[in-house]
N, C-alpha and C positions, 0 to 999 in steps of 0.2 A: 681227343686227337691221338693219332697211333701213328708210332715213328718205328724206322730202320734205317740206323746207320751204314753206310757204306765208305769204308776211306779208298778214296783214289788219288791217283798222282806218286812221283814218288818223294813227295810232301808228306802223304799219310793225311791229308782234311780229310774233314771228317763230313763227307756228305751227306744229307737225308732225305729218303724219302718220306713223308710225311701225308696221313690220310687223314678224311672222316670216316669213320669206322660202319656208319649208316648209308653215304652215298658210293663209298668207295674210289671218291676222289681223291685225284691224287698232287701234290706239288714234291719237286724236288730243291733243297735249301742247297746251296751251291754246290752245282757240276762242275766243279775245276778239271775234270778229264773223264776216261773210262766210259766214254758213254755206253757201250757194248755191255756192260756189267751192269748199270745202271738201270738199263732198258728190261735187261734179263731179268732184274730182279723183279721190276715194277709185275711185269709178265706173271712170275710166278707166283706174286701178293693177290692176282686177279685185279688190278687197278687200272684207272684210267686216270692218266697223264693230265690235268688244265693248265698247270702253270710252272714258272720256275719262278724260283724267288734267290736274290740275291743279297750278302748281307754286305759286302762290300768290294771293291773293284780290283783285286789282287788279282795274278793268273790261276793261283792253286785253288785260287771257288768259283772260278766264271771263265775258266781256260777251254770249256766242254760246253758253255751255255749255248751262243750262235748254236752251233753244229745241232745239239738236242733239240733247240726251239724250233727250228729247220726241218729236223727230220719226224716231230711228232705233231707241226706244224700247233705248238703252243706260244702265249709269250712270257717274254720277261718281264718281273716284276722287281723293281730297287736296283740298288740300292737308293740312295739320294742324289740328287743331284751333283753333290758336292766332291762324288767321286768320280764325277764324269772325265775328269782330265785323265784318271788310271785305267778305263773303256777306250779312253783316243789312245791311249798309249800304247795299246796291248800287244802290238810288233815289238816295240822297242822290250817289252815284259817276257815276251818269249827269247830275245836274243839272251838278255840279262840274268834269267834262271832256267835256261837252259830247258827249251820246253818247246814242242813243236809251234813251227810259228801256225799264230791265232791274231786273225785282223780285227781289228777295231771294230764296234758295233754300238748301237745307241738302245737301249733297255724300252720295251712298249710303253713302260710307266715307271717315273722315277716316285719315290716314295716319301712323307713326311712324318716328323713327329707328332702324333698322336691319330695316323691313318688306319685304317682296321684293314685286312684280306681275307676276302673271303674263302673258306675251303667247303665244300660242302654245306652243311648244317652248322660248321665250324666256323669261325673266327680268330683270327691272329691280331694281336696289337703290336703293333710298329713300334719302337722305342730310339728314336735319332741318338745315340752312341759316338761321338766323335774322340780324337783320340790317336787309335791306331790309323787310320785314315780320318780323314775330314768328313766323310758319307760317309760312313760307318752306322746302320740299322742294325736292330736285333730285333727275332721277330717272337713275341711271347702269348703260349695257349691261356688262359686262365682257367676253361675248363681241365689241363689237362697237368698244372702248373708246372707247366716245362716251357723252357726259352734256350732259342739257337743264338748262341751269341758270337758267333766268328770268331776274330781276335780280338776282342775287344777282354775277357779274362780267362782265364785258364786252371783246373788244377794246382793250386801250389804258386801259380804266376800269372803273371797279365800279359797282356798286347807289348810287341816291340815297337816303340817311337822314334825310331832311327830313319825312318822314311821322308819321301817330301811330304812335306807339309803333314808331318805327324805332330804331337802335342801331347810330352806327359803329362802335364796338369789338368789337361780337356780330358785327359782318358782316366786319370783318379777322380774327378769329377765326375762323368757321365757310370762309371763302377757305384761310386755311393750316393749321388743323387740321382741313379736313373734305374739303375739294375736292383740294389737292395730294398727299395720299397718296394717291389714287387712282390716282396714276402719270404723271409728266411726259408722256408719251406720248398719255394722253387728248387727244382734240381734245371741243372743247366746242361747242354751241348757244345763244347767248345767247339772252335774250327780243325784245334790237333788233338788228341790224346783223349783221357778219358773223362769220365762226366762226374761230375758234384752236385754239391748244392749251396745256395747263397749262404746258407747258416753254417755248412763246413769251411765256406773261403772265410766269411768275417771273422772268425775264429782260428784258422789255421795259414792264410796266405800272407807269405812274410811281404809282398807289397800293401797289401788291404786290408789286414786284420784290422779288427775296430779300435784293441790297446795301441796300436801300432798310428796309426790317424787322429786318435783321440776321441 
């Protein structure tokens, strides 16, 4: 699997597009905006567009999805179910962070724990993540051991739990019973900032270190 980041918004998420290297399919992991940029890029990798995938219901990763699915006539794919009330809400999300209003829209396919996506030749594993949001997905290559994991960790820090219905304990849970058996070795794509890997955070992130949880 072969990825290119793109951050848009002026959030800085961290978008991707994401291929199989052999059909040249293509998915994009949250379009929170810029679709112009977005498109441009796809263009220039020589790819073809099938799907969007989202890992959860914020406006900075899915504030640009409608409009893309629309205009490249693909669907959306995720988050879970469980984030469907942050999808109804996404008027009230654009008033709130300040962000062209984006209407409400319902995703082609909401997504479970343990569902696979197809990309090409390629395959994605679903990982249900809850936490920063209640639907909160991460979507993980194993061929490629890379996983896009939103806000769910970060760099040096994890997801903010200050939201409705967020849950720190669901989120230091779903971090070490769901993300690190995937394999120290994984390097990861947060939704901000820059990329690691599971063996740098257990080791260095002052919420998750493994001295630090025991």
């Amino acid at each position: 699997m072969k990825y290119q980041i793109i951050p848009v918004t002026p959030f800085q998420q961290n978008c991707s597009v994401i291929w199989c290297k052999d059909t040249l399919q293509a998915a994009i992991v949250d379009p929170g905006g810029d679709i112009d940029r977005i498109t441009t890029e796809v263009e220039k990798l020589g790819l073809t567009l099938v799907k969007i995938l989202l890992t959860h219901g914020h406006i900075d990763h899915v504030g640009g999805a409608q409009a893309l699915a629309e205009q490249q006539n693909i669907p959306i794919v995720g988050p879970h179910i469980d984030d469907s009330f942050w999808l109804e809400n996404l008027p009230g999300q654009s008033k709130n962070f300040g962000f062209p209003e984006v209407g409400a829209f319902t995703p082609n396919q909401y997504l479970n724990d343990g569902d696979t996506v197809e990309l090409g030749n390629q395959q994605l594993q679903v990982v249900h993540c809850p936490g920063h949001t209640p639907g909160h997905v991460v979507f993980y290559s194993a061929s490629s051991k890379t996983a896009w994991v939103g806000d769910v960790l970060f760099r040096s820090s994890i997801g903010r739990t200050d939201f409705p219905q967020s849950n720190h304990q669901d989120l230091i849970n779903s971090i070490t019973k769901k993300l690190w058996p995937l394999g120290n070795e994984t390097q990861f794509i947060p939704g901000h900032g820059p990329m690691s890997t599971f063996a740098e955070e257990r080791q260095h992130n002052p919420f998750v270190a493994d001295q630090l949880l025991g």
